[in-house]
DOZA-136281 format. One record per residue (C-alpha): residue in one letter; x, y, z. Coordinates in nm, 2 decimals, decimal comma, m for minus. Layout:
! DOZA-136281
PT   type     east    north       up
PT      a        X        Y        Z
...
END
This chain:
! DOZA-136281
PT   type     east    north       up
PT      x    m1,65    28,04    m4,38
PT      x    m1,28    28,10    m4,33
PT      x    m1,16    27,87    m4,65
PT      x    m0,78    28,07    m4,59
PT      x    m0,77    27,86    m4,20
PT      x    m0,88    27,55    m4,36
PT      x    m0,62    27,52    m4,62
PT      x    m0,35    27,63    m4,35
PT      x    m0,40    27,29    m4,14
PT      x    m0,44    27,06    m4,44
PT      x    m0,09    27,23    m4,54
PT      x     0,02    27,13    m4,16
PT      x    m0,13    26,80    m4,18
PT      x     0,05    26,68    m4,53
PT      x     0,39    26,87    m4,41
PT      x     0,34    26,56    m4,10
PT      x     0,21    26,30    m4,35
PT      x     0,54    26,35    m4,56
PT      x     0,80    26,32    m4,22
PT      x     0,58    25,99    m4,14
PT      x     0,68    25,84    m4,51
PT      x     0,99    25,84    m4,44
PT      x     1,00    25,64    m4,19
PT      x     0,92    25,29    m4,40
PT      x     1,14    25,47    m4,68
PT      x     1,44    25,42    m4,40
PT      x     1,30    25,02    m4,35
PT      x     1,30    24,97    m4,75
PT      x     1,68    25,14    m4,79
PT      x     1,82    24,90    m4,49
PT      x     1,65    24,62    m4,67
PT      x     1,77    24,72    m5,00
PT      x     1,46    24,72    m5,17
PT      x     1,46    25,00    m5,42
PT      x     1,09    25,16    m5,37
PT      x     1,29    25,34    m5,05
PT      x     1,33    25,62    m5,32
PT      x     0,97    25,57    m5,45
PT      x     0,89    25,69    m5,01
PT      x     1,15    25,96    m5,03
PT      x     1,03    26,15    m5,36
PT      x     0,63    26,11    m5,21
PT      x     0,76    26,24    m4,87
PT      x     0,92    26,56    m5,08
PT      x     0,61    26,62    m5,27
PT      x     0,38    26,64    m5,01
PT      x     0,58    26,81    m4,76
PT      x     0,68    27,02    m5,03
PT      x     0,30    27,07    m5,15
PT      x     0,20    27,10    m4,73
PT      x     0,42    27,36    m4,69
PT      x     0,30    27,60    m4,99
PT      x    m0,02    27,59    m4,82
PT      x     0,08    27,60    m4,44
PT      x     0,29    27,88    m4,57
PT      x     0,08    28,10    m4,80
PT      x    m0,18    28,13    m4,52
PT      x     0,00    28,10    m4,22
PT      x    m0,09    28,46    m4,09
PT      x    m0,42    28,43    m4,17
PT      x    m0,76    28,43    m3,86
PT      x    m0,73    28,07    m3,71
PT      x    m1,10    28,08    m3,57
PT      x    m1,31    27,83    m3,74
PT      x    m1,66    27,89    m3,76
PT      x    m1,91    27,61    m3,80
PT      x    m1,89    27,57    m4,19
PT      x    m1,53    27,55    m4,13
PT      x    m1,55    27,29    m3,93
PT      x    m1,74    27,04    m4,15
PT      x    m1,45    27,15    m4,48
PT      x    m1,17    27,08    m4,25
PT      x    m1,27    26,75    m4,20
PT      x    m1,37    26,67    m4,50
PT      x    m1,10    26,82    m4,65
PT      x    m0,83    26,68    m4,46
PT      x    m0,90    26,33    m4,51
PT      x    m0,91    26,35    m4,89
PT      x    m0,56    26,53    m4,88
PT      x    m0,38    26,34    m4,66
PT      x    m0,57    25,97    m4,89
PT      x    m0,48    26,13    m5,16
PT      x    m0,08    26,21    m5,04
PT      x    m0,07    25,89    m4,87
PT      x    m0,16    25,68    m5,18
PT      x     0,12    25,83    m5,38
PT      x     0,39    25,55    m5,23
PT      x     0,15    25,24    m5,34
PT      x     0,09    25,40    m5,67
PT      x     0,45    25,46    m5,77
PT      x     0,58    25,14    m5,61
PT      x     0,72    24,81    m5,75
PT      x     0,33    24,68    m5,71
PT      x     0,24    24,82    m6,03
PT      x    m0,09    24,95    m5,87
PT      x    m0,35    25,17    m6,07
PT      x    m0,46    25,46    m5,91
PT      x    m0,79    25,34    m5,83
PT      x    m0,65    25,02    m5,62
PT      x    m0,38    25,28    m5,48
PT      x    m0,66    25,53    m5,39
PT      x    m0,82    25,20    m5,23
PT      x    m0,54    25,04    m5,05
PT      x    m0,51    25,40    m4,88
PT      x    m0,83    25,54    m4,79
PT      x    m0,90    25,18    m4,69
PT      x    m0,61    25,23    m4,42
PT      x    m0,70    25,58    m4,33
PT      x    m1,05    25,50    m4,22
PT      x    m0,92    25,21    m4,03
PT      x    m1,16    24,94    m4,28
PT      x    m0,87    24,73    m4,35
PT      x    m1,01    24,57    m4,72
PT      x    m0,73    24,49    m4,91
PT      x    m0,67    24,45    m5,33
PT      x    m0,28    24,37    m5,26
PT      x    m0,19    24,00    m5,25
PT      x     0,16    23,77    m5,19
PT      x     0,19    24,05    m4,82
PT      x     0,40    23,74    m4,68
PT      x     0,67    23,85    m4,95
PT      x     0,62    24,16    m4,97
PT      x     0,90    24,48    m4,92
PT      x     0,85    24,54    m4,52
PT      x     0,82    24,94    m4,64
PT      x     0,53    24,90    m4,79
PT      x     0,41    24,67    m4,50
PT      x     0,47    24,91    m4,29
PT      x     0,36    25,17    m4,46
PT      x     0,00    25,02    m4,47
PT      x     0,01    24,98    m4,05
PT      x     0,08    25,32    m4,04
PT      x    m0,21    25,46    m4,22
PT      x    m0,42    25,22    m4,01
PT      x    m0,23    25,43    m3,70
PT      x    m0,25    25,78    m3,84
PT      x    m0,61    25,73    m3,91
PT      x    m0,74    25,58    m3,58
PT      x    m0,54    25,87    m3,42
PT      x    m0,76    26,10    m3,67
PT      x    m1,04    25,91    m3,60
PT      x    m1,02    25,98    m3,18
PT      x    m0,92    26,35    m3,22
PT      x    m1,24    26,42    m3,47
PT      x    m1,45    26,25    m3,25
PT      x    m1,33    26,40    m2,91
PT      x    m1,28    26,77    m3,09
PT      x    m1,48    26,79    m3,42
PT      x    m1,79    26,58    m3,42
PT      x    m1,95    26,73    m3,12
PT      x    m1,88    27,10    m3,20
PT      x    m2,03    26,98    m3,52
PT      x    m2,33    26,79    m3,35
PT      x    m2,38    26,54    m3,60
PT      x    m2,57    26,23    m3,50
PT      x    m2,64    26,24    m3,13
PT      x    m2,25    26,30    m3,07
PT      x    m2,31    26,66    m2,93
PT      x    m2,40    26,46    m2,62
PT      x    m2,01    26,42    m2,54
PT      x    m2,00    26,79    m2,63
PT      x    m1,96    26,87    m2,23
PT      x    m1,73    26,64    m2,16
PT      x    m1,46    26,70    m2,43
PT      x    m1,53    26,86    m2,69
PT      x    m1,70    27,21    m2,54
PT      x    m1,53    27,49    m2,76
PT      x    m1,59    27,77    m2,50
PT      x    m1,30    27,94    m2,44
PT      x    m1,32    27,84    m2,14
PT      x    m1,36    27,49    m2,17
PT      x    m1,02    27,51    m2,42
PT      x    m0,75    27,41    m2,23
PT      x    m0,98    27,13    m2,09
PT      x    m1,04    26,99    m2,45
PT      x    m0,70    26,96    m2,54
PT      x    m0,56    26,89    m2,21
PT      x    m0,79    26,52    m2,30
PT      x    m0,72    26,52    m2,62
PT      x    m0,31    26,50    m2,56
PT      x    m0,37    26,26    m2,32
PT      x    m0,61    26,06    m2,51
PT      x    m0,29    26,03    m2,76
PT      x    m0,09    25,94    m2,52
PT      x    m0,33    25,65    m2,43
PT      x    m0,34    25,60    m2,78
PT      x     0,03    25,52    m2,79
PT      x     0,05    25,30    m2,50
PT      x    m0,20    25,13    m2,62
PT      x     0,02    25,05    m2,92
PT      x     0,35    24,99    m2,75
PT      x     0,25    24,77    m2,51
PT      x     0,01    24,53    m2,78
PT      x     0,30    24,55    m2,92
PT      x     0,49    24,42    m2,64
PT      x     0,25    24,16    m2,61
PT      x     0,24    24,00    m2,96
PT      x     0,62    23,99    m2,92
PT      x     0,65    23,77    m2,60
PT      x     0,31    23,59    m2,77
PT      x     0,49    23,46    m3,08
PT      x     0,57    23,71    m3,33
PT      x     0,91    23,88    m3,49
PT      x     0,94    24,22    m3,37
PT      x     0,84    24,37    m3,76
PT      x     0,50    24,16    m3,70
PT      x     0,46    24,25    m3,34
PT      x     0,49    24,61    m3,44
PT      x     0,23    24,61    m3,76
PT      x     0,03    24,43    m3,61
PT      x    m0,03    24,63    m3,32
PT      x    m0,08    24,93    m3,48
PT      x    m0,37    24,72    m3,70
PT      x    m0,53    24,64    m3,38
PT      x    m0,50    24,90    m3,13
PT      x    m0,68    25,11    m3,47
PT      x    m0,89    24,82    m3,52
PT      x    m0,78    24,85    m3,90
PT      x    m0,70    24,48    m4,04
PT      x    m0,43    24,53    m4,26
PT      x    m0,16    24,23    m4,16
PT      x     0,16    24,12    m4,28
PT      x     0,02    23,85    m4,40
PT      x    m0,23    23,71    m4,69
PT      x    m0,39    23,46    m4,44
PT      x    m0,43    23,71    m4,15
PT      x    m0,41    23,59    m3,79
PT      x    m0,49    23,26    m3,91
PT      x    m0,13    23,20    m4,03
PT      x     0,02    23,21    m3,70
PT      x    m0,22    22,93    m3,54
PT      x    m0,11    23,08    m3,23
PT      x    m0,39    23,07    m2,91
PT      x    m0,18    23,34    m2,73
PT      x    m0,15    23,56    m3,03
PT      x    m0,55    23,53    m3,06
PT      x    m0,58    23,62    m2,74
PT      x    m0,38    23,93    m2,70
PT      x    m0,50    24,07    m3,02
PT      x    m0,88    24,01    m2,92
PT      x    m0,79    24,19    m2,56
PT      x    m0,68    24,46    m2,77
PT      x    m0,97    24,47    m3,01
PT      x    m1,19    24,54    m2,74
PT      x    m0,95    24,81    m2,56
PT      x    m0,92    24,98    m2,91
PT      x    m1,34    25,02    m2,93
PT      x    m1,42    25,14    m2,57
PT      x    m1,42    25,50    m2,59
PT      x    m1,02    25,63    m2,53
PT      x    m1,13    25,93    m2,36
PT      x    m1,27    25,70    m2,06
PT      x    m0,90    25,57    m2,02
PT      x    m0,75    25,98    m2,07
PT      x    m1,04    26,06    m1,79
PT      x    m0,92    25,77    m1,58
PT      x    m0,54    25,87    m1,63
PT      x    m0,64    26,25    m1,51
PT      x    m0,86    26,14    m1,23
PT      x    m0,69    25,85    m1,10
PT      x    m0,78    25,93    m0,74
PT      x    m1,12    25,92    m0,78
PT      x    m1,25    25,71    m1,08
PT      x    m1,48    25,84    m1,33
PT      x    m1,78    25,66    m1,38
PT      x    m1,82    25,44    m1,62
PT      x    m1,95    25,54    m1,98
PT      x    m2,30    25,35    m2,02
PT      x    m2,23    25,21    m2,31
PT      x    m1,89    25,04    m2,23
PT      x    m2,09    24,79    m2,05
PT      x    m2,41    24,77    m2,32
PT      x    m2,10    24,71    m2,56
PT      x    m1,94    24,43    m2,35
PT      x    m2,32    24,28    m2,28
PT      x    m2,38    24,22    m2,65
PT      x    m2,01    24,14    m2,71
PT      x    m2,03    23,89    m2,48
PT      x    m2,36    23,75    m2,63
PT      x    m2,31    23,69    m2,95
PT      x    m1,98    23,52    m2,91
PT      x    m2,17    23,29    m2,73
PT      x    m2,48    23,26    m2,97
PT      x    m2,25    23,20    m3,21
PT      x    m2,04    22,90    m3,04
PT      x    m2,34    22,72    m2,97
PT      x    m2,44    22,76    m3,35
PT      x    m2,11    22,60    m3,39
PT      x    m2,14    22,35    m3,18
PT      x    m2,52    22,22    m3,21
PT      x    m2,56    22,26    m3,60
PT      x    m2,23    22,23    m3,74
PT      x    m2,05    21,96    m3,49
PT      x    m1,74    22,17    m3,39
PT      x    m1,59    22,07    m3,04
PT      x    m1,68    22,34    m2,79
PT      x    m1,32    22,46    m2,74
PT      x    m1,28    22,51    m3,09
PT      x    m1,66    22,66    m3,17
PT      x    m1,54    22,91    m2,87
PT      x    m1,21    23,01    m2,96
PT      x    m1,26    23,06    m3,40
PT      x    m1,62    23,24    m3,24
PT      x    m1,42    23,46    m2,97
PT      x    m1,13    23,57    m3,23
PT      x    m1,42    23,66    m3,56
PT      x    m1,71    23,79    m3,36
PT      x    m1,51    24,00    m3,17
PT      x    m1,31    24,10    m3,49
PT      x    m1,66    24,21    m3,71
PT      x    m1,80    24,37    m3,39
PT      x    m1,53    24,56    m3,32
PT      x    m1,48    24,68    m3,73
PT      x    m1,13    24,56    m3,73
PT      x    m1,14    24,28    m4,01
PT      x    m0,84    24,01    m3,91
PT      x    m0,97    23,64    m3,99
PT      x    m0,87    23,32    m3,83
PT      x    m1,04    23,09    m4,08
PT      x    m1,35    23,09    m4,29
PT      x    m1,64    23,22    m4,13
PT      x    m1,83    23,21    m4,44
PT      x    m1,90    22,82    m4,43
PT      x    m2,08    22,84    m4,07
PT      x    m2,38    22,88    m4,21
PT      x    m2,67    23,16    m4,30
PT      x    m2,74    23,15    m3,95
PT      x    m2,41    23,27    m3,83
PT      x    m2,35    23,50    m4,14
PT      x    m2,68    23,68    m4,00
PT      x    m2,52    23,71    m3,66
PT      x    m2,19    23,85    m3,84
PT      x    m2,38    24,12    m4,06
PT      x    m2,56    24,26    m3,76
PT      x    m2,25    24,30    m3,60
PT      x    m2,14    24,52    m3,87
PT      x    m2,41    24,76    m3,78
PT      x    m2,37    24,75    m3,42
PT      x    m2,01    24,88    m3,36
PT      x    m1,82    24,98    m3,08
PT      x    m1,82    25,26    m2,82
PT      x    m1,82    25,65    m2,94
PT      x    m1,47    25,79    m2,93
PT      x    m1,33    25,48    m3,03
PT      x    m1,15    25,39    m3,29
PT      x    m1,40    25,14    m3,41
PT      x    m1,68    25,25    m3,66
PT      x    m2,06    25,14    m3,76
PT      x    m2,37    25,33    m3,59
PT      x    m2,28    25,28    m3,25
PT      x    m2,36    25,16    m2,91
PT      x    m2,48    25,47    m2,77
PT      x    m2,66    25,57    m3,04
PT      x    m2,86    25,22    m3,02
PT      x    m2,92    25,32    m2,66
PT      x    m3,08    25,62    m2,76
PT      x    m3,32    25,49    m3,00
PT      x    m3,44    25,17    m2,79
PT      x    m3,43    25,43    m2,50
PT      x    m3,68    25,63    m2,75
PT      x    m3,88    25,37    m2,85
PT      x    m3,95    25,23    m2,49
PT      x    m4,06    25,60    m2,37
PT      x    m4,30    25,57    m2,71
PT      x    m4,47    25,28    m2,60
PT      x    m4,49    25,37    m2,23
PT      x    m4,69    25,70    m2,37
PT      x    m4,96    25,44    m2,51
PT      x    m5,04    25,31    m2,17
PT      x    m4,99    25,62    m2,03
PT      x    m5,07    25,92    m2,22
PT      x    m5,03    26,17    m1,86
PT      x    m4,72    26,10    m1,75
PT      x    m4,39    26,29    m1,77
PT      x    m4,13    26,06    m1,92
PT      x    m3,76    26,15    m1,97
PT      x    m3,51    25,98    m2,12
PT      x    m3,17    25,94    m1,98
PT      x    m2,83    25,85    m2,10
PT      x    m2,65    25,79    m1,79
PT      x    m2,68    26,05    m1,60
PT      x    m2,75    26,31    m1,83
PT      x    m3,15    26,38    m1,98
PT      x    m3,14    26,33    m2,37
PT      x    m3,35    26,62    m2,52
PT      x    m3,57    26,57    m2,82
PT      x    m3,28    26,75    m3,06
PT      x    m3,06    26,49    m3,01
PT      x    m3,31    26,22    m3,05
PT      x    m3,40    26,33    m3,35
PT      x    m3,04    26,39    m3,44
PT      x    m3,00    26,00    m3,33
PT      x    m3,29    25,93    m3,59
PT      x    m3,18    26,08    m3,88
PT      x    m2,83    25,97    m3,83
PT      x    m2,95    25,60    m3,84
PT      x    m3,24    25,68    m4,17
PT      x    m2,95    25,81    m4,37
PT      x    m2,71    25,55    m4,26
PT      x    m2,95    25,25    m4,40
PT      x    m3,05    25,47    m4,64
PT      x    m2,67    25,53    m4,80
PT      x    m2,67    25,16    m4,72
PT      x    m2,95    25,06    m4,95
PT      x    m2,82    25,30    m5,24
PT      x    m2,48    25,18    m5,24
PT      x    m2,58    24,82    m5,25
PT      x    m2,77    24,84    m5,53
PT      x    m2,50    25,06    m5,68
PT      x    m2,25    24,80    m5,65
PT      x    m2,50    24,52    m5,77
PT      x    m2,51    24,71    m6,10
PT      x    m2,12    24,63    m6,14
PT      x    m2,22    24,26    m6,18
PT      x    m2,16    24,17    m5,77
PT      x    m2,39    23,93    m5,61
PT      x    m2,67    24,07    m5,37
PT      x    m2,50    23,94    m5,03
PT      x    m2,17    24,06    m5,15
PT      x    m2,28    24,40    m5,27
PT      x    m2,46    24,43    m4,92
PT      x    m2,19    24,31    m4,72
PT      x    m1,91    24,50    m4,88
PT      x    m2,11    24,86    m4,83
PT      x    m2,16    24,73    m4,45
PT      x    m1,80    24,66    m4,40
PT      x    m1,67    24,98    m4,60
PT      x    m1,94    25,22    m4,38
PT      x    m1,85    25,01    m4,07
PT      x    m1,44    25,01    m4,14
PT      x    m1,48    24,63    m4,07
PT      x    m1,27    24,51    m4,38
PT      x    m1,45    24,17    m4,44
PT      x    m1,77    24,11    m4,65
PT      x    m1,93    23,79    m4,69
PT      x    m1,95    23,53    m4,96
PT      x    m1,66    23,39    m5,16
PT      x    m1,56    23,73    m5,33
PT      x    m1,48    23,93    m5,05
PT      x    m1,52    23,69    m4,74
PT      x    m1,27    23,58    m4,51
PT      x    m1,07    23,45    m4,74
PT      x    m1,14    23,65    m5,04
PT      x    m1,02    24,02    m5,16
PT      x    m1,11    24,28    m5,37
PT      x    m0,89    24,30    m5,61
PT      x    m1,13    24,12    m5,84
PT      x    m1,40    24,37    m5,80
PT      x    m1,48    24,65    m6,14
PT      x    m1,30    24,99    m6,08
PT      x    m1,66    25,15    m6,02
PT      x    m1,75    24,89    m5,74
PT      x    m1,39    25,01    m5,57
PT      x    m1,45    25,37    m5,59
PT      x    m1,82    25,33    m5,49
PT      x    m1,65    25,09    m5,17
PT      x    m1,38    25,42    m5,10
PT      x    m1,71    25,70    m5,08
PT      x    m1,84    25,41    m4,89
PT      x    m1,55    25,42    m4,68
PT      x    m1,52    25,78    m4,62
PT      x    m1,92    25,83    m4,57
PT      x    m1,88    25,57    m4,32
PT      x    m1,61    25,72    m4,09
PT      x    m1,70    26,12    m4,16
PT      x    m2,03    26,00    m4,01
PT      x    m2,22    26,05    m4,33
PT      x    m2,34    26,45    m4,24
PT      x    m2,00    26,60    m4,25
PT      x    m2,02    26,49    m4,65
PT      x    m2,38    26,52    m4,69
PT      x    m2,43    26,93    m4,57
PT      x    m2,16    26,98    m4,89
PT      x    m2,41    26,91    m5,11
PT      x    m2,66    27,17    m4,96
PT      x    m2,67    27,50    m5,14
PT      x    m2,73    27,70    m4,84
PT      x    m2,34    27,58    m4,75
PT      x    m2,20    27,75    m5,02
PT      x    m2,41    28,10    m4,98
PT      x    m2,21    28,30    m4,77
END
């Protein structure tokens, strides 16, 4: 393991994190608000710190091996979390360091929970400063999916390995030939949501955080009442069209960019994803309609907006969900396990990985009928070995199984069973919004013990690493050689 390479790109990654802060240091100082200093001395530190390390092993061998591989990206998110929190903690907010450390890796991961309160009077710095930890982290989020998780092969994801992520040398300049594209994608995404929310309704500063909330599918608004403060159809709209961009798989639109003369085909689970989308928005506006008496238009638009925002692990709110019933809070917790596409910003088990294990399961019973014939299971048109079905399996045993620990975990803090639940599923998931009073819709957690925050941030960080690249830490045999 090459520990020397690892520590160079977390130096190159903080010397970038502290140029970014000072960009809503610049916002604060032509507001006048005083925490622009607070963003100009965390900017020194951690460029400062960045640098020591980019420095002292700058001449060092770049190749990273395996083991590498899962440090880095372990590694890298709990520098630039840690960095990134020093703003909130030293603002004008007062903040501890646990609800800093919150606030922050809850933006880096894309969750969108919030502690912070009174956002509607808040400095714009710090505003912004939020958004762009929701941006930095979705961009993260693509790049380790397209580059990192299928050299890594952790949970079925080695079966994108050939279309983006092959580390051959050969292969190289095809992997980041998409993934600078994919960026690019990323960004205009961004610019032109942005674009959108403007002519929709919004002031430019809420266009722009906004945006960078959505396209991320973070959560984090400007404002304590979300989306619903605007009580704008258009603005629903456009950020629900964006939702949905931000969790089909990015590459797709990189591969469609390169190969615009002859389309790629479509990724199966782009249309599995907008199948189910699809419905449960309309299982859940009947629910509206037939057992709690809402007019249709109404049941479909407040179903369109929050279904689509839970499925998609983004976290904005246009009203209280919570009060619709068990029935409908079912509906909304499955969605937190569901997810969106692979390569998306967007977090949760998966679409493709679902494929794969009803795909398995069908084959399974198709063998009882028929013990002599040769089945094969297909993802599109590739066949999906037994290595990655397994891979699939224990992906989705230790993702319930981390579930079920941290639940009870966080019920020992005092929290209520269907918050506890809830709150791991939206932390894992990136999704933002639990269920029940405490940390519904329109709740937040603030309130919550400092243990049930910091058991919510591993949540968090298990969640988005995609649980192995944490877990294989903890084996012995990684430490050995």
């Amino acid at each position: 393991m090459n520990l020397q390479s690892v520590l160079f790109v977390v130096g190159i990654l903080l010397q970038i994190l502290g140029v970014v802060m000072l960009i809503p240091g610049a916002v604060d100082a032509m507001d006048n608000n005083p925490d622009w200093l607070v963003f100009v001395q965390s900017a020194m530190a951690t460029f400062f710190f960045g640098s020591i390390l980019a420095l002292s092993f700058r001449g060092v061998d770049r190749h990273l091996t395996q083991r590498s591989g899962y440090l880095i990206t372990v590694l890298s998110w709990l520098a630039v979390c840690a960095f990134g929190a020093l703003p909130l903690w030293f603002s004008s907010l007062n903040l501890s360091l646990t609800n800093a450390f919150f606030e922050t890796m809850s933006g880096l991961t894309t969750t969108g929970a919030t502690v912070l309160s009174g956002l509607d009077a808040m400095a714009p710095g710090l505003l912004l400063w939020r958004s762009l930890l929701h941006w930095i982290g979705g961009a993260g989020i693509v790049l380790t999916a397209i580059i990192m998780l299928p050299m890594l092969r952790i949970g079925g994801m080695q079966l994108f390995r050939t279309e983006s992520s092959d580390i051959s040398d050969k292969a190289m300049p095809k992997v980041y030939q998409i993934a600078i594209v994919t960026v690019i994608v990323y960004l205009a995404l961004t610019m032109l949501c942005t674009a959108a929310l403007y002519i929709a309704g919004m002031t430019g500063f809420d266009a722009v955080n906004h945006a960078m909330a959505t396209v991320a599918t973070g959560g984090f608004s400007t404002k304590d009442a979300s989306i619903g403060y605007f009580k704008s159809l258009p603005i629903e709209l456009v950020i629900v069209f964006f939702m949905v961009a931000g969790s089909l798989p990015l590459v797709f639109y990189a591969r469609l960019a390169l190969q615009w003369k002859h389309a790629p085909a479509m990724d199966p689970q782009i249309k599995v994803f907008l199948i189910i989308w699809v419905t449960l928005i309309s299982i859940l506006t009947f629910w509206q309609v037939l057992a709690n008496k809402a007019p249709f238009l109404t049941a479909l638009r407040q179903s369109t907006f929050n279904l689509t925002s839970i499925l998609t692990d983004t976290g904005f709110s246009t009203t209280d969900y919570s009060a619709w019933g068990s029935f409908a809070q079912g509906i909304f917790f499955i969605s937190l396990l569901i997810g969106g596409c692979a390569g998306s910003t967007a977090g949760a088990v998966k679409i493709f990985r679902w494929q794969i294990l009803f795909g398995s399961m069908r084959l399974q019973l198709l063998r009882m009928l028929s013990q002599h014939r040769v089945l094969v299971l297909h993802y599109g048109l590739r066949i999906v070995d037994s290595e990655m079905t397994s891979s699939v399996r224990n992906f989705l045993f230790m993702y319930i199984s981390t579930l079920a620990v941290m639940s009870v975990l966080l019920m020992a803090t005092g929290l209520d069973p269907l918050s506890s639940a809830s709150s791991v599923a939206m932390a894992m998931a990136g999704a933002g919004i639990g269920l029940g009073p405490i940390v519904g819709p329109v709740g937040n957690f603030e309130p919550l013990t400092d243990a049930a925050k910091w058991i919510l941030i591993l949540s968090m960080l298990l969640g988005r690493l995609e649980l192995s690249s944490i877990y294989v830490l903890l084996l012995r045999d990684f430490w050995r050689h």
